[in-house]
C-alpha positions in Angstrom: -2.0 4.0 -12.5 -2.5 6.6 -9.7 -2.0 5.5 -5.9 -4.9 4.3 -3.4 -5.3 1.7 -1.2 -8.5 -0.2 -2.7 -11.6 0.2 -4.6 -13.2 0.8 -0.5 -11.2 3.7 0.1 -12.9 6.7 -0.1 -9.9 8.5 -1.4 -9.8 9.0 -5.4 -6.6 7.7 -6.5 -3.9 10.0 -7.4 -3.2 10.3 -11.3 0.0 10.9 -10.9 3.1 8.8 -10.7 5.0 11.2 -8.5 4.2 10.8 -4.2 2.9 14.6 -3.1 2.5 15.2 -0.3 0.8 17.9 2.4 1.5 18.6 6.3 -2.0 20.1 6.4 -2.5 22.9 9.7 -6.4 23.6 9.0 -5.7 27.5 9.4 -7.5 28.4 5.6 -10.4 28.1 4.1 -10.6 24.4 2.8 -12.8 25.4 -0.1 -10.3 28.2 -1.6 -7.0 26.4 -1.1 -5.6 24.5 -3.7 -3.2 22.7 -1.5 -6.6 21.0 -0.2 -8.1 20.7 -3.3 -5.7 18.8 -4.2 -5.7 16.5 -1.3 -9.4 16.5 -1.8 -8.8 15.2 -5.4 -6.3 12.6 -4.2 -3.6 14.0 -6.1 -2.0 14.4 -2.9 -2.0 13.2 0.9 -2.2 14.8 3.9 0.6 13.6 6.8 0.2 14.2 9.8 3.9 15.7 11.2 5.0 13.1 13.1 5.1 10.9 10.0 8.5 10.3 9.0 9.1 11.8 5.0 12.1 11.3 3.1 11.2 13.2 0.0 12.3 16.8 -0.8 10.4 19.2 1.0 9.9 22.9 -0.3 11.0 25.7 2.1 11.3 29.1 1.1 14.0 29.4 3.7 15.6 26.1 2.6 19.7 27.3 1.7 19.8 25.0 -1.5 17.7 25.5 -4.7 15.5 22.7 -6.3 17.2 21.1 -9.4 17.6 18.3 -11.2 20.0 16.6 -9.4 16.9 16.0 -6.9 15.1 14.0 -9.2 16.2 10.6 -7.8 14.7 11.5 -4.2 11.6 12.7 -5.6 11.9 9.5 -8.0 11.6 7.5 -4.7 10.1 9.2 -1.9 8.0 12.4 -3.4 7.6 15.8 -2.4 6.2 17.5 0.3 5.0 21.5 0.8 2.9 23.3 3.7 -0.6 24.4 3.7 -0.8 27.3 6.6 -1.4 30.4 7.0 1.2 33.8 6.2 -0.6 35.0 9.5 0.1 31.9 11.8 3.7 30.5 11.2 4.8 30.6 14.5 2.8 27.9 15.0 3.6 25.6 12.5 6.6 23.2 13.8 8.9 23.4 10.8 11.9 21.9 12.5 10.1 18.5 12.4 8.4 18.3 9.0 10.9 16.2 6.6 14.4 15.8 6.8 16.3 19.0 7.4 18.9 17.8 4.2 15.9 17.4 1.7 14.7 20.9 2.2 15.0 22.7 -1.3 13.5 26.2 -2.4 12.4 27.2 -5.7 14.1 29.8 -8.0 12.9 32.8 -9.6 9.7 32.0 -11.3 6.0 34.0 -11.5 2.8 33.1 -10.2 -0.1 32.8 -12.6 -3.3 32.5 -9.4 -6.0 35.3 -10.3 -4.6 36.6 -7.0 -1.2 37.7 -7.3 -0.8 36.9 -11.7 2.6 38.1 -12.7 4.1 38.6 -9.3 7.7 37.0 -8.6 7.7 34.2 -6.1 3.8 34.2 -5.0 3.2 31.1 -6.0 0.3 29.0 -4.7 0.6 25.9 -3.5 -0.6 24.0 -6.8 1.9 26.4 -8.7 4.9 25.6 -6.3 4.2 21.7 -6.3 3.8 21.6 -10.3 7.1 23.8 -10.6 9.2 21.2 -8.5 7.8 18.6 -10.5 9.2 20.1 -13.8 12.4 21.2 -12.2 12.8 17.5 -11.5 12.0 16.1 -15.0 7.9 15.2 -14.1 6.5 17.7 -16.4 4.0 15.4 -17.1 2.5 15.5 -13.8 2.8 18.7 -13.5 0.3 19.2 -16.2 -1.8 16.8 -14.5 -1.7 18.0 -10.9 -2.8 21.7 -12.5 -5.4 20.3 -14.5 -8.3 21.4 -12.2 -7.1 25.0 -11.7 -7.7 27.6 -14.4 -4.9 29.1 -14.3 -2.8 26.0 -14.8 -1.8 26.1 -17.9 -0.9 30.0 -17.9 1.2 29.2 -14.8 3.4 27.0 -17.6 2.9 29.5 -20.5 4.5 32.3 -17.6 7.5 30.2 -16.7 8.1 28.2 -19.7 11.7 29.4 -20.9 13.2 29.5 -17.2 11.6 26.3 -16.5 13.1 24.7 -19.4 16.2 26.1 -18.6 16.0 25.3 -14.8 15.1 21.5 -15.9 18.2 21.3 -18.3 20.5 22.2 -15.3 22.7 20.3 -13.9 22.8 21.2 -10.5 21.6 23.6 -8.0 24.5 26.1 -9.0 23.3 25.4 -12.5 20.1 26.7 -11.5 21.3 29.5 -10.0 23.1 30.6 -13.0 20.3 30.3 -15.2 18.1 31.9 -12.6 21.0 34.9 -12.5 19.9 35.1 -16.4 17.0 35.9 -16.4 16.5 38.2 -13.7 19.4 40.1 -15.1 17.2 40.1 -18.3 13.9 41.0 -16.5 15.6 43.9 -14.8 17.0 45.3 -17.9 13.9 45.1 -19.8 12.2 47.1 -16.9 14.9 49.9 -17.3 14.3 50.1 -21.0 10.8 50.3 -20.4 11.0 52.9 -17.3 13.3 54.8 -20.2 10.4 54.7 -22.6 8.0 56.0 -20.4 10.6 59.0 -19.0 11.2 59.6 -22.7 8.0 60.0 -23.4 7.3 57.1 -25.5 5.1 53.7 -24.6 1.4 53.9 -24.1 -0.5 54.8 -21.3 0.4 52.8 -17.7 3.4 51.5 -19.6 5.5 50.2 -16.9 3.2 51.0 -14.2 3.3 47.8 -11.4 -0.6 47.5 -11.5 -1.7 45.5 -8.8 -3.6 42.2 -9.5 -7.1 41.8 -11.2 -10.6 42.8 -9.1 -10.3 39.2 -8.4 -7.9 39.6 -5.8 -10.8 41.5 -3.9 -12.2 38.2 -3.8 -12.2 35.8 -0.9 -9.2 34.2 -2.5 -6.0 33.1 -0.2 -3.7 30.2 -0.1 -0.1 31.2 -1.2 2.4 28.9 -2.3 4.6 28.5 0.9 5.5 24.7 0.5 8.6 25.9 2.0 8.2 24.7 5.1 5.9 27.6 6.1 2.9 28.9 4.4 3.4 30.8 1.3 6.0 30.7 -1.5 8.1 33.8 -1.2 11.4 32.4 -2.1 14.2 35.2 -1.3 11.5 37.5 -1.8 11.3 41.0 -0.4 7.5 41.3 -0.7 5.2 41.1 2.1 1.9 39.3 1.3 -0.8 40.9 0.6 -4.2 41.0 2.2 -5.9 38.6 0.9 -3.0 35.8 0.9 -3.5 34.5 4.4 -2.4 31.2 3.2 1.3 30.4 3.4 1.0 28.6 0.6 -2.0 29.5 -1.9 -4.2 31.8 -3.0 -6.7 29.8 -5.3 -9.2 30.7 -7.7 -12.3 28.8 -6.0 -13.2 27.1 -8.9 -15.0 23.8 -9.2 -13.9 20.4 -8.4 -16.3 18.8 -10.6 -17.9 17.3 -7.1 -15.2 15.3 -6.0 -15.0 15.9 -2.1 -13.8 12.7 -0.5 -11.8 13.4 2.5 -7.8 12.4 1.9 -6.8 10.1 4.4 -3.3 10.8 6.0 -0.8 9.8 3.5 1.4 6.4 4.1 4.6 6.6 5.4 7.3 7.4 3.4 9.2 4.3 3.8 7.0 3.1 0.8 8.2 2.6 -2.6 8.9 5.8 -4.8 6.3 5.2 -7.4 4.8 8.6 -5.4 1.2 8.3 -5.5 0.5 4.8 -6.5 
């Protein structure tokens, strides 16, 4: 059964088994970001950042990558990611959110939000939270934590081989390696590509890095920065783009199905690891 306090509390209980957590800053719109959604939901809980958290916390700057050999501290205390702004993180205390040792960043892996579909490392916030959960051997709450965002189960589809291959690691250098892979394997396939075109072969904007759907003209922002500071964008040499003020997500505004309690602040993290329960 999910997490919540009892059948008074406002707060829908969390179906997951996992803790997730939020350090919440209020600099996006509430009603696009799926980091809030989610708290919304009760899938997750907003802490405030004096709260002590012992989970792993996802920060794009963080020096070690997320992998399996995590699982046991997610296991027990959760995970945690920042919902901010790309525009505002000099004012988001980073230095006190978690413990500096449990900071982790994700590896290579593409974003499936209408807003930046198919780009490396743009994750939302949903997308980043549901990727640490697989990396970690929670696929299952994965699937249910992106159950209320259309573009959940692409996000999966996108990812699925270096997913399975990042969850099958052993380690964080493990995870590297397999990381190594595949971008060595998505580089070469571009060249090949680039060749076609050159060569006159391939069909019309073959190759071409088109930039995302009309959607991304619409007011959608909150990008996947659970590392610690507003938008995922892991070792990444992209800025963001216009529309993802969020650090963390850029969410498709789609429908909650009504559910708007408030989340209350998330307990502290000295509870038991059953994460959300």
């Amino acid at each position: 059964m999910g997490r919540g306090r009892d059948a008074r509390d406002a707060t829908p209980r969390s179906p997951l088994e996992t803790r997730v957590c939020l350090w919440e800053f209020g600099q996006n719109d509430a009603k696009r970001d799926s980091g809030s959604r989610l708290v919304r939901l009760g899938t997750a809980a907003s802490i405030p950042v004096k709260r002590p958290f012992n989970g792993v916390v996802l920060a794009a700057d963080a020096p070690i990558v997320l992998s399996p050999a995590d699982a046991a501290v997610v296991a027990k205390h959760g995970v945690a990611g920042v919902n901010c702004s790309w525009n505002r993180l000099d004012e988001v205390p980073f230095a006190k959110l978690g413990k500096p040792a449990n900071r982790r960043t994700l590896p290579f892996l593409v974003a499936a939000n209408s807003v930046n579909y198919g780009r490396p490392y743009k994750m939302n916030t949903a997308e980043a939270l549901a990727a640490a959960l697989v990396v970690v051997g929670r696929r299952g709450d994965a699937e249910l934590l992106l159950e209320p965002f259309p573009y959940g189960a692409e996000f999966l589809r996108l990812n699925a081989d270096v997913l399975d291959a990042y969850a099958t690691a052993e380690d964080a250098a493990g995870v590297r390696a397999a990381e190594a892979r595949f971008r060595a394997a998505c580089d070469a396939e571009k060249q090949a590509r680039a060749e076609e075109r050159h060569s006159g072969g391939g069909g019309y904007l073959n190759d071409m890095d088109l930039p995302p759907s009309a959607s991304e003209d619409e007011d959608e922002e909150d990008g996947y920065l659970d590392d610690d500071a507003g938008g995922y964008l892991d070792g990444a040499d992209l800025p963001p783009s216009a529309s993802d003020d969020e650090y963390y997500d850029a969410d498709d505004g789609a429908s909650e199905g009504g559910r708007d309690a408030a989340s209350e602040g998330g307990r502290d993290d000295g509870a038991a690891s059953e994460g959300g329960r």
